[in-house]
FIKOL-785772 format. One record per residue (C-alpha): x, y, z; chain; residue in three letters. Coordinates in Angstrom, 1 decimal, padded with zeros to 4 digits. Layout:
BEGIN
> px,py,pz,chaine,residu
> X,Y,Z,A,ala $
...
This chain:
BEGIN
> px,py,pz,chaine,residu
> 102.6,246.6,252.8,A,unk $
> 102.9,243.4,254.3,A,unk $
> 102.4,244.1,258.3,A,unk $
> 103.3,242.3,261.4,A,unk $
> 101.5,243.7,264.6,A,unk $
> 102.2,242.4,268.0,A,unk $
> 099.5,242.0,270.6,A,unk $
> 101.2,241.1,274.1,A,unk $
> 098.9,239.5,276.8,A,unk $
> 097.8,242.6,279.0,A,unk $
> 096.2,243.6,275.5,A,unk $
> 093.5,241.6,274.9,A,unk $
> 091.0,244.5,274.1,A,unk $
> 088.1,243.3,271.9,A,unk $
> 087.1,247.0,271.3,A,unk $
> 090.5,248.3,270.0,A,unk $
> 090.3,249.9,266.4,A,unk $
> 093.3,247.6,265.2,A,unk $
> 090.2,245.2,264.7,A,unk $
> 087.8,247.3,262.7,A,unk $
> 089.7,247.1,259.4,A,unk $
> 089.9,244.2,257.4,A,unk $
> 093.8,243.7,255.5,A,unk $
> 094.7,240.5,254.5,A,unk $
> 098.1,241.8,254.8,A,unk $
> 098.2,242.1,258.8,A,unk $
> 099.3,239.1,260.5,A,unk $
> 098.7,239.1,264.1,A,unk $
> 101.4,238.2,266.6,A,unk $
> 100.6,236.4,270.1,A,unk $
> 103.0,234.3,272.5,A,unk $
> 103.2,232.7,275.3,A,unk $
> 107.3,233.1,276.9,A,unk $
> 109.4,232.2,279.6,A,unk $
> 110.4,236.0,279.3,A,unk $
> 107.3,236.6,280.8,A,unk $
> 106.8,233.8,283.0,A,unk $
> 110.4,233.8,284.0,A,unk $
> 110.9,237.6,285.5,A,unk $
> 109.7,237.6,288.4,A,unk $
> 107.9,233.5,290.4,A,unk $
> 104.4,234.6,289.6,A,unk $
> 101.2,232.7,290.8,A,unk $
> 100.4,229.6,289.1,A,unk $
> 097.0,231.1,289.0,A,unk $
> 098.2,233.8,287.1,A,unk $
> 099.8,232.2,284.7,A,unk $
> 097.1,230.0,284.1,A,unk $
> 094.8,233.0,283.5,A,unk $
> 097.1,235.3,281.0,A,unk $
> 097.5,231.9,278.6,A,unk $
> 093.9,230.9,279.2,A,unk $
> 092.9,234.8,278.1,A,unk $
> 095.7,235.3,275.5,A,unk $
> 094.3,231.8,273.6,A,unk $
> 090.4,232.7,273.9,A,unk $
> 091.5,236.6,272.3,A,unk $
> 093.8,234.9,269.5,A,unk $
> 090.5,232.7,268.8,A,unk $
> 088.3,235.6,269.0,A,unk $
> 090.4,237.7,266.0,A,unk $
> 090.9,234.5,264.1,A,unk $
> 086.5,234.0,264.1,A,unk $
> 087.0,237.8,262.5,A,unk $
> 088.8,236.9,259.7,A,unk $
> 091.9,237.9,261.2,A,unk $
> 095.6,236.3,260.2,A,unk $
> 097.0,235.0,263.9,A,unk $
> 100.4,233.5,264.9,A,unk $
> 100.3,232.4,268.3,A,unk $
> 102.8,230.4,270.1,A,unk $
> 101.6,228.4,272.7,A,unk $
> 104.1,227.9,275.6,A,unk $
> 105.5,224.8,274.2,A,unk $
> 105.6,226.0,270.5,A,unk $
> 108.5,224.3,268.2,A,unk $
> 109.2,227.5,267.2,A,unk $
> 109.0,229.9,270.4,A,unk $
> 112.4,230.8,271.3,A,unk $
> 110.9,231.7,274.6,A,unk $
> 112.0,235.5,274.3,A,unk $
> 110.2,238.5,272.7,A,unk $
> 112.8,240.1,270.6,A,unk $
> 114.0,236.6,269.1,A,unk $
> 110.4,235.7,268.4,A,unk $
> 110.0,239.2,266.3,A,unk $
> 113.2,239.0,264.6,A,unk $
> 112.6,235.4,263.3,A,unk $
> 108.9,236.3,262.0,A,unk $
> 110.0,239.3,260.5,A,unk $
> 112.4,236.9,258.5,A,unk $
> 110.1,233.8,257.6,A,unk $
> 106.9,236.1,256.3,A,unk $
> 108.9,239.3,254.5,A,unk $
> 107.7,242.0,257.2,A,unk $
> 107.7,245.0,255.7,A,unk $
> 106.3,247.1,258.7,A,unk $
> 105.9,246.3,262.4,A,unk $
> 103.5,247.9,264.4,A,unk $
> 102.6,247.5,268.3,A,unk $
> 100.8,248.8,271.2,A,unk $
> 102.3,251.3,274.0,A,unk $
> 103.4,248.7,276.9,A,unk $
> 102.2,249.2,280.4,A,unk $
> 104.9,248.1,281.5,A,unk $
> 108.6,250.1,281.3,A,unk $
> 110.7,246.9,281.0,A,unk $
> 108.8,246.2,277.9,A,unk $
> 108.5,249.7,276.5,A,unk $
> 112.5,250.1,276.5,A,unk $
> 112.4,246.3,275.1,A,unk $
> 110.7,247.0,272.1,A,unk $
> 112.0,250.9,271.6,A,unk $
> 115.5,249.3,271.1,A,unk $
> 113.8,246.6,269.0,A,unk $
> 112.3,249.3,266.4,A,unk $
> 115.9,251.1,266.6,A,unk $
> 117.9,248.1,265.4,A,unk $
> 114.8,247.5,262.6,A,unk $
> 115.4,248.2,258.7,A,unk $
> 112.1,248.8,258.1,A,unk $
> 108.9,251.2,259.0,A,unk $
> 107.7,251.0,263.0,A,unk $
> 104.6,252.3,264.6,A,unk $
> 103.9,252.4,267.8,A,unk $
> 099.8,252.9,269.0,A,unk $
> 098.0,254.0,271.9,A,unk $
> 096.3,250.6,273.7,A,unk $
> 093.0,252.5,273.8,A,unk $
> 092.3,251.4,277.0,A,unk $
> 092.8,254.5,279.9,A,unk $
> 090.9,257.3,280.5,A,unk $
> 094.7,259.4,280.8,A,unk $
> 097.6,259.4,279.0,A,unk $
> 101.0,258.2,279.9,A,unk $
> 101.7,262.3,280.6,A,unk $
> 098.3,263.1,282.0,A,unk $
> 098.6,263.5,285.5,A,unk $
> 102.6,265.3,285.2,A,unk $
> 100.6,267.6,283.3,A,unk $
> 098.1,268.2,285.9,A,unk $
> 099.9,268.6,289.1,A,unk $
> 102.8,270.8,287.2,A,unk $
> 103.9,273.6,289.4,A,unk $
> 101.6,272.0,292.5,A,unk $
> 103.8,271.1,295.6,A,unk $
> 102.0,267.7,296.2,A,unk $
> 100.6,265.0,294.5,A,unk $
> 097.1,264.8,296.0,A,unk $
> 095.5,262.2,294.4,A,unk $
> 091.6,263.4,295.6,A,unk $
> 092.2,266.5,293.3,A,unk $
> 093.1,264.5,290.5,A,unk $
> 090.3,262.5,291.0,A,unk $
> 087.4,265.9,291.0,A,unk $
> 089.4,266.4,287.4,A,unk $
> 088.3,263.2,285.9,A,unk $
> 085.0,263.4,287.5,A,unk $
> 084.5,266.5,285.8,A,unk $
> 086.4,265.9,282.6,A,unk $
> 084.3,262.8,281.9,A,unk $
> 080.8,264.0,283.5,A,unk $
> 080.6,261.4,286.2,A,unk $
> 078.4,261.7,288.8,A,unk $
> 078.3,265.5,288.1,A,unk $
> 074.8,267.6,288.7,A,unk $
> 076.5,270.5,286.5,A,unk $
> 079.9,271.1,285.2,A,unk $
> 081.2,271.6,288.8,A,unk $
> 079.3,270.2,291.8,A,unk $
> 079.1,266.4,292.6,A,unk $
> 076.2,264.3,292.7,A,unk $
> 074.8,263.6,296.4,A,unk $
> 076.8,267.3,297.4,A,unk $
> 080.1,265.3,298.3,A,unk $
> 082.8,264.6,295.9,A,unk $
> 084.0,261.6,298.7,A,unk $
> 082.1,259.4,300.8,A,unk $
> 084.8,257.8,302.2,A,unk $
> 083.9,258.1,306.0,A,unk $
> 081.0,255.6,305.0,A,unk $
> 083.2,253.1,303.6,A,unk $
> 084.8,251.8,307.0,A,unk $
> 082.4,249.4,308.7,A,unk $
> 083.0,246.0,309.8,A,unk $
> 081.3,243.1,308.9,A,unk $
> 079.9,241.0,311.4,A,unk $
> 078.4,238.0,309.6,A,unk $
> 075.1,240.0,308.2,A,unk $
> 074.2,241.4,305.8,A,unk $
> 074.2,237.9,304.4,A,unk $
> 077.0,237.5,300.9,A,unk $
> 075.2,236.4,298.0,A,unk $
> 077.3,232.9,297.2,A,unk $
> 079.9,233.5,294.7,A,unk $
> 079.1,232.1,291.0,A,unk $
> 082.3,231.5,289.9,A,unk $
> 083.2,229.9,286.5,A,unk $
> 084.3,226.6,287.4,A,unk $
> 086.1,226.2,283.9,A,unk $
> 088.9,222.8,284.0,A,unk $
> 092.2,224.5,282.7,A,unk $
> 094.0,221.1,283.6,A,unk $
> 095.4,221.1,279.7,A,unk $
> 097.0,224.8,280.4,A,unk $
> 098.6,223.6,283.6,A,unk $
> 100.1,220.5,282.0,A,unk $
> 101.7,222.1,279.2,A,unk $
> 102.8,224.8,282.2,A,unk $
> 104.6,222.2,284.5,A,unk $
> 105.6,220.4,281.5,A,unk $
> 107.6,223.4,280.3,A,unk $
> 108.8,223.6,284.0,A,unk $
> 107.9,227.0,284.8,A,unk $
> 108.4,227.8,288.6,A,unk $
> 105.5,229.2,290.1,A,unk $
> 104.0,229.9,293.8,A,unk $
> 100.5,229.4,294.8,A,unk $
> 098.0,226.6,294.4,A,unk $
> 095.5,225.7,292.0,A,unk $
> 092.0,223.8,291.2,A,unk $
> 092.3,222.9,287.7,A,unk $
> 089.2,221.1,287.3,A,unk $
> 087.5,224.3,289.0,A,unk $
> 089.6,227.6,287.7,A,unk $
> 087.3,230.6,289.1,A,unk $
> 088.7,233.9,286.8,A,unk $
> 087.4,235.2,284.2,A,unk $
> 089.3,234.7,280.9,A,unk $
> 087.4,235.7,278.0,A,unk $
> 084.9,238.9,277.8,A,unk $
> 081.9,237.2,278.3,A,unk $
> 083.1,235.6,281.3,A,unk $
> 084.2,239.2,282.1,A,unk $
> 081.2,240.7,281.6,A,unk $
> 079.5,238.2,283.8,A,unk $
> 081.4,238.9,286.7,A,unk $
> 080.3,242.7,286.0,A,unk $
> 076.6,241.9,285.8,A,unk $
> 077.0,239.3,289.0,A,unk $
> 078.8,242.3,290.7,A,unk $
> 076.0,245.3,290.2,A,unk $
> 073.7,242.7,291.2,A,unk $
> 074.1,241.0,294.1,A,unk $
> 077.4,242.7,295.7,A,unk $
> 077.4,246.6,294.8,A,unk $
> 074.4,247.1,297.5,A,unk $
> 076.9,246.8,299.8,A,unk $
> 080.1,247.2,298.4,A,unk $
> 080.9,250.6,299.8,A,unk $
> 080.2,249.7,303.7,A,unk $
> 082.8,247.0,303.9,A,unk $
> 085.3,247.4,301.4,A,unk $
> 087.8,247.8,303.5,A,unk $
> 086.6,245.1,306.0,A,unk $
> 088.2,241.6,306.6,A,unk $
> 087.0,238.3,307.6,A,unk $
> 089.2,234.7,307.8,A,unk $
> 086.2,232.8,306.2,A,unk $
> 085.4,235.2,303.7,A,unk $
> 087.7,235.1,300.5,A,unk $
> 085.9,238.2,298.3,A,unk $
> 083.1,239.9,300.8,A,unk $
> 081.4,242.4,298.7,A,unk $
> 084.3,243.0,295.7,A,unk $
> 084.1,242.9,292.3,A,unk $
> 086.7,240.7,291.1,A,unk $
> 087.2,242.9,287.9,A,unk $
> 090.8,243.7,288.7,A,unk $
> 092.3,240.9,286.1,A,unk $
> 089.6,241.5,283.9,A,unk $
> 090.2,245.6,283.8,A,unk $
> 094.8,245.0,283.7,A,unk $
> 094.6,242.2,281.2,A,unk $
> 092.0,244.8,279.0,A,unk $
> 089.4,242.4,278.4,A,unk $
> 086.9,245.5,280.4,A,unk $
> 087.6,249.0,279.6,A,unk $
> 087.5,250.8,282.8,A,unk $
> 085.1,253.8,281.3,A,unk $
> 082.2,250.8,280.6,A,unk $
> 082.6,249.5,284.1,A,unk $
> 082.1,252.8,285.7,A,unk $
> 079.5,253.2,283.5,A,unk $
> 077.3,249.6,283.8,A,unk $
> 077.5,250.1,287.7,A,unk $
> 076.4,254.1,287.6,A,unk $
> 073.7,253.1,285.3,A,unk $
> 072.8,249.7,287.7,A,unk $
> 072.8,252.5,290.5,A,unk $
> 070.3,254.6,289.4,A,unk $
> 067.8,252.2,288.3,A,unk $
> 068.0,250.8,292.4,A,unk $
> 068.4,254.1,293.9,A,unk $
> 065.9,252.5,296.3,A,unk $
> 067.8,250.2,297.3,A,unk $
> 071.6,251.3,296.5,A,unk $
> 073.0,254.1,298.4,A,unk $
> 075.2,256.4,296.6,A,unk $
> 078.0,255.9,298.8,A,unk $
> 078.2,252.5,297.6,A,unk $
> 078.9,253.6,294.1,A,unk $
> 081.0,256.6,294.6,A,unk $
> 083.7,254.5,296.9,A,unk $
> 083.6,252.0,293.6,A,unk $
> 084.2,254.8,291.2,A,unk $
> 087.0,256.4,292.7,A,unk $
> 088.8,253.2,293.0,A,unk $
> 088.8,253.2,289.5,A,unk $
> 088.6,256.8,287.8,A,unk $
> 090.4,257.7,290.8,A,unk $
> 093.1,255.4,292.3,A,unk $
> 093.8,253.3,289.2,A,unk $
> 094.0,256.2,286.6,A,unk $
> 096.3,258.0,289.3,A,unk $
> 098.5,255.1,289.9,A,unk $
> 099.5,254.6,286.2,A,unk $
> 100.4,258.2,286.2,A,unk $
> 102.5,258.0,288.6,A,unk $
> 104.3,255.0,287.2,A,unk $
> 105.0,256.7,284.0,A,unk $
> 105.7,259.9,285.5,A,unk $
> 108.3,258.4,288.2,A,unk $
> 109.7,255.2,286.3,A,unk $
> 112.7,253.6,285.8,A,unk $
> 114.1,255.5,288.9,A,unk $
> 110.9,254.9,291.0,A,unk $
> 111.6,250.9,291.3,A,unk $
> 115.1,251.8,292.8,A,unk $
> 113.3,253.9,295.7,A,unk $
> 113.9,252.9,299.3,A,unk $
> 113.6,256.3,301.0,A,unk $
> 113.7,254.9,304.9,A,unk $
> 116.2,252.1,303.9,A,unk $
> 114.6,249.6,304.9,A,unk $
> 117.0,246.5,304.7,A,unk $
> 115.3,243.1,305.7,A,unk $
> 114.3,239.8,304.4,A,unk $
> 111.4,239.5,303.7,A,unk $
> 110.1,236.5,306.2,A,unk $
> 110.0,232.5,304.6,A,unk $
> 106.2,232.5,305.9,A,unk $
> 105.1,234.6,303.1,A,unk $
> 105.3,231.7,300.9,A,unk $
> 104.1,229.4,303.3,A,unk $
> 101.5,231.0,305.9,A,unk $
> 103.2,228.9,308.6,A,unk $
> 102.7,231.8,311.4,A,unk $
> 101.4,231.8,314.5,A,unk $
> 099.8,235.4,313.9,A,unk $
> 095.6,234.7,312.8,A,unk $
> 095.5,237.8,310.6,A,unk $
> 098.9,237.3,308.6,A,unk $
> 098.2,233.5,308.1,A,unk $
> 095.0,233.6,306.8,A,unk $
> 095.8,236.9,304.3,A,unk $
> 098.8,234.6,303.4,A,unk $
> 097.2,231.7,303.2,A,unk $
> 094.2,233.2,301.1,A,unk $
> 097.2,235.0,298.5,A,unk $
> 098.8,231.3,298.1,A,unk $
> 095.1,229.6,297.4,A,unk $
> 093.6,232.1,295.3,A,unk $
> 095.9,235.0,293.5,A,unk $
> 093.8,237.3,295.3,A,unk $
> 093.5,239.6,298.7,A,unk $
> 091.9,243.0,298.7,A,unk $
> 093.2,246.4,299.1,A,unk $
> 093.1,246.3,302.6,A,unk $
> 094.3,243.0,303.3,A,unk $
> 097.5,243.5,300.8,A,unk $
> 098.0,247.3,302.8,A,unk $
> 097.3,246.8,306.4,A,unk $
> 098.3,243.1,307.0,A,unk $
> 100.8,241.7,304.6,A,unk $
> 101.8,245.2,303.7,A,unk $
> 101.6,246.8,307.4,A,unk $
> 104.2,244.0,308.5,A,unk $
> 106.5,244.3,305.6,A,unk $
> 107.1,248.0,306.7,A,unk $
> 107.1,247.6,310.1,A,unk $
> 109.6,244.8,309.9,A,unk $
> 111.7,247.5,307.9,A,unk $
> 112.1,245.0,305.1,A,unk $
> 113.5,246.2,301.9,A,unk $
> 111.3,246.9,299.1,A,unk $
> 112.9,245.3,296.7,A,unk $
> 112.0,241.8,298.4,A,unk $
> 108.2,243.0,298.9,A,unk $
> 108.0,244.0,295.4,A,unk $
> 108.8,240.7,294.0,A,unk $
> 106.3,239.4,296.3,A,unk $
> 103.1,241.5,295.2,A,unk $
> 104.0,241.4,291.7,A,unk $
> 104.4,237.3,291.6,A,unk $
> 101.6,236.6,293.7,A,unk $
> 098.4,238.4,292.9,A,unk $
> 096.4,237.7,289.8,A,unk $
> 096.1,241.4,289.0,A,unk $
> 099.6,242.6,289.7,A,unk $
> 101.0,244.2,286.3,A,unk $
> 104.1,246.6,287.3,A,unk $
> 102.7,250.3,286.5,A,unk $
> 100.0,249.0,289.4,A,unk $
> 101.8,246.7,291.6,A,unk $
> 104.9,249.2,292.2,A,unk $
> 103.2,252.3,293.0,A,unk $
> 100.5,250.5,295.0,A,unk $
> 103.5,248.5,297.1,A,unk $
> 106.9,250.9,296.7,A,unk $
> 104.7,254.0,297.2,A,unk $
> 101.4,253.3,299.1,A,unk $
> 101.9,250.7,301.2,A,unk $
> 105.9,250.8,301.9,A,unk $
> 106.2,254.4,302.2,A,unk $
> 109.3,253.6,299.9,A,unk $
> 109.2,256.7,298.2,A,unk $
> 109.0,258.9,301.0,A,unk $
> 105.7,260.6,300.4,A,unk $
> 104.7,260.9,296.7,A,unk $
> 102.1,258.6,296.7,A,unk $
> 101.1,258.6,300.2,A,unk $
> 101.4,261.3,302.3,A,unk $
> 101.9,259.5,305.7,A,unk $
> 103.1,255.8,306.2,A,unk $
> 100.0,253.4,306.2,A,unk $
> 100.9,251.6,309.8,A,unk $
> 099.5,250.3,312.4,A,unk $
> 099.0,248.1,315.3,A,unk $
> 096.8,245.3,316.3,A,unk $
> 093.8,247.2,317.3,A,unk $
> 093.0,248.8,314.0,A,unk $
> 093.4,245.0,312.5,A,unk $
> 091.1,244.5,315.2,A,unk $
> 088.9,247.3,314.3,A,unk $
> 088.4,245.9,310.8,A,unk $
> 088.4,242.5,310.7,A,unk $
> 087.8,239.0,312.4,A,unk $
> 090.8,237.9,312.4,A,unk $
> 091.9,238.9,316.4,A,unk $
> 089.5,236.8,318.4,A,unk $
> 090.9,233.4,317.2,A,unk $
> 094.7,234.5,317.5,A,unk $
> 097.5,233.0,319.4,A,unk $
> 097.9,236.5,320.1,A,unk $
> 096.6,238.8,322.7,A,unk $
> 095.6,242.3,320.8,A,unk $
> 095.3,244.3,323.7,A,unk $
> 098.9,243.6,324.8,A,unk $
> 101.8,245.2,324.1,A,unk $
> 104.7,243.0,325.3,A,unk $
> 104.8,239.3,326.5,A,unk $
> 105.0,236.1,324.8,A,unk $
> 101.5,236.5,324.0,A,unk $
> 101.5,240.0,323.0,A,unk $
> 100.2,240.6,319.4,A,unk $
> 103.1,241.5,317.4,A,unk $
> 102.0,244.8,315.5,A,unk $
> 101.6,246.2,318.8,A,unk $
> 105.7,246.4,319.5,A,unk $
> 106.8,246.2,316.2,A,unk $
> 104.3,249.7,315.7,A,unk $
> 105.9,251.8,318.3,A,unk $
> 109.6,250.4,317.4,A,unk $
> 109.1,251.2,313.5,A,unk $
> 107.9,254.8,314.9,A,unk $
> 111.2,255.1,317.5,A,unk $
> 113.8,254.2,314.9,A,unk $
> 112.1,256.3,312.2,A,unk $
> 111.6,259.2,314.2,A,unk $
> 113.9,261.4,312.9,A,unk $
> 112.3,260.9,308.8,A,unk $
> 108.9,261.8,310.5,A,unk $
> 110.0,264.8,313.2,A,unk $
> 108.7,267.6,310.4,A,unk $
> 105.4,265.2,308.7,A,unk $
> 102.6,267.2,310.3,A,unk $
> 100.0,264.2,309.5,A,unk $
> 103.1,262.4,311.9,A,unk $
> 102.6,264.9,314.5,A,unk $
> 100.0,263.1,317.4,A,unk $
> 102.0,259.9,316.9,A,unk $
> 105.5,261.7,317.8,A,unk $
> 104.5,263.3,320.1,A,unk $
> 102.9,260.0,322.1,A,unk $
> 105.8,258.6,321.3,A,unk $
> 108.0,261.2,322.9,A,unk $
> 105.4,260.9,325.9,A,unk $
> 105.9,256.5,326.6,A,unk $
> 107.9,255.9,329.3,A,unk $
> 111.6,254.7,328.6,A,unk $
> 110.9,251.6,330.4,A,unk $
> 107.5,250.5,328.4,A,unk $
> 109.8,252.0,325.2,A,unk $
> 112.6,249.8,325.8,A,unk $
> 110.5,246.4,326.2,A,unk $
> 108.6,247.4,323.4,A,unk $
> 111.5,248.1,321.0,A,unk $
> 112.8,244.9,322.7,A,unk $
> 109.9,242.6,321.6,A,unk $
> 110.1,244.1,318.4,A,unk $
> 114.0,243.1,318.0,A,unk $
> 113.4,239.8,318.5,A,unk $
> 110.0,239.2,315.8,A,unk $
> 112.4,241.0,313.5,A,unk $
> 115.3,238.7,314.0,A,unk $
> 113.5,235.3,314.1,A,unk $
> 110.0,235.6,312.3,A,unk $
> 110.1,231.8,312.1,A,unk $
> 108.7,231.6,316.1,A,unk $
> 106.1,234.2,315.8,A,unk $
């Protein structure tokens, strides 16, 4: 039976079983669209690194024997969108069967479940073989439980998949979380090892992009692209990570400095959501690094690592599938703003939100903290809808795939959900940017002031977001000491503060 498999580009899995069979009557189908490219304004970075890794896989099967179609961008035949493209193959080579892999994404799951509707002939859909959870995993687990509490979830997999486990229920070190010892700032030691990088010239790949006259954000080094886009680059930036950066990974993950792009992280995000890693060998290289340096690694380093992963990302994906398509429609505190012109620009005045900006817009990448409590922390407190912030993260960052970007942004960071994901909204104002990072010193901004020209801006826009939400919050216990300070300011502090806040709302472009 003469077969036509698809292979989209956040399924580039070198281990999938599709590959251990030999059939000289499976042709393999790759492409490069403006459907893709054309959704959402994504990074130029990111663009550059899906085509980059989609060619190097379709190389890969074909030095296996394997019979590959792949349409490059600016193929004479690529009509550019997936269904045409399917329809047109199935014609030209007598396609007897089409087969694919589960999407991660729900645009693209309905996309080709309507596809194999319309199609006279035999369809098969397969698992992607990459998570440790089903699409229906974590429904399954918190059915008849009244909240969503991701740590529990997270004890599950540790037990279902004997990780870290000193028997079949109690954690290694005797704490399932360590992450009270993951909050430390960094202060310019312990020393970063210098970043290796790749340095790989994609110049080709970004002509044949601006040829084609795909609009993009960001900026790019052609002659010096950094990510990883084929395994063995993946696995390098694995091995460079248990190496030189997991020692102290878990101290100051969530820490931030304006002259320090990475710190301590892995990088492995775009490596893990485009599939070239499977998230089971990661956990397992770095465990395994771990306890061959238990001298030298504490265990808090590699647990806060762990449950980003077996944890957060596992959960995350859950929730996508569990909540979608009506969780990307969520706007719970109706939130209705613009989202400001300086995202796509960095032209503030405000140290912290330039340089996360400014960092986004130079390298497709800001970490979890970054992306929550300063570009996210604004976002909310600004009352901006979610619809603008999701097209934002998604276009952006180099890792952002829907199932992660939406419940990470809608749910975690903009509260947009009211509550699934996060249990409180992740605010704040200038003193816990202060707290955490480097950024406050060198401001135009004055942190410990709460109204003034020279006030820092979180500081009013906090207590404003927390007067006109009050009424969401009055009956969130983990809400309760904030209300009630609130309740406690004086009406004339209250009023200038809500005052301030007003006018960085209204005009953005002088702050």
């Amino acid at each position: 039976m003469k077969t036509l498999r698809l292979i989209l580009g956040d399924q580039l899995n070198h281990k999938h079983s599709w590959y251990d069979q030999d059939d000289n009557d499976i042709i393999y189908f790759m492409a490069e669209m403006r459907q893709e490219t054309d959704y959402v304004r994504h990074h130029i970075q990111k663009v550059v690194a899906f085509f980059e890794s989609m060619r190097n896989f379709s190389e890969w099967l074909e030095e296996r024997g394997k019979s590959v179609i792949y349409f490059k961008i600016d193929h004479p035949d690529n009509e550019q969108d997936l269904v045409k493209n399917l329809k047109k193959l199935i014609k030209a080579h007598d396609i007897e069967k089409f087969e694919y892999q589960l999407p991660d994404e729900y645009r693209l799951d309905e996309q080709l479940k309507n596809f194999c509707k319309d199609l006279d002939l035999e369809t098969e859909a397969f698992d992607t073989e990459h998570f440790l959870t089903s699409r229906t995993d974590l429904e399954k687990f918190y059915e008849g439980k009244k909240a969503y509490t991701m740590e529990y979830f997270y004890r599950d997999m540790r037990k279902k998949y004997d990780i870290m486990m000193v028997n079949d229920k109690d954690p290694e070190g005797g704490k399932w979380n360590f992450d009270q010892s993951n909050r430390k700032k960094w202060k310019g030691t312990p020393e970063i090892p210098h970043e290796r990088g790749f340095r790989k010239d994609v110049s080709k790949t970004l002509e044949q992009i601006e040829e084609a006259r795909i609009k993009t954000i960001g900026n790019i080094d052609a002659s010096a692209f950094n990510w990883p886009t084929s395994r063995p680059d993946c696995l390098s930036v694995l091995n460079y990570f248990c190496e030189n950066l997991l020692v102290h990974f878990g101290d100051y993950q969530d820490a931030m400095d304006p002259d320090q792009i990475y710190l301590f992280h892995s990088r492995l995000s775009f490596a893990m959501n485009s599939k070239m890693l499977h998230p089971k060998e990661v956990i397992e290289k770095v465990i395994a690094h771990w306890r061959e340096h238990k001298d030298k690694i504490d265990i808090s380093q590699v647990e806060g690592f762990v449950r980003q992963i077996l944890g957060w990302r596992e959960y995350m994906r859950g929730m996508y599938w569990m909540k979608m398509p009506g969780y990307r429609r969520s706007n719970k505190l109706d939130n209705q703003n613009k989202l400001p012109d300086f995202y796509w620009t960095a032209d503030t005045k405000m140290n912290c939100m330039r340089h996360a900006i400014k960092q986004s817009l130079d390298h497709a990448y800001a970490h979890h903290i970054q992306r929550l409590m300063i570009t996210g922390n604004y976002a909310l407190l600004t009352q901006t809808h979610p619809d603008e912030v999701d097209e934002w993260y998604l276009g952006i960052y180099i890792d952002a795939i829907e199932w992660v970007e939406i419940t990470n942004t809608r749910g975690m960071s903009q509260f947009a959900d009211g509550g699934l994901v996060a249990t409180k909204p992740y605010v704040s104002s200038g003193s816990y940017i202060n707290k955490m990072s480097n950024y406050c010193g060198d401001c135009a901004y004055s942190v410990s002031k709460k109204t003034g020209d020279n006030a820092c801006p979180f500081n009013s826009l906090y207590w404003n977001f927390l007067y006109e939400k009050q009424e969401f919050f009055k009956d969130n216990q983990r809400m309760n000491m904030m209300m009630s300070m609130l309740e406690k300011k004086d009406q004339k502090d209250l009023e200038a503060l809500v005052d301030r806040a007003q006018e960085i709302i209204k005009n953005p472009q002088n702050f």
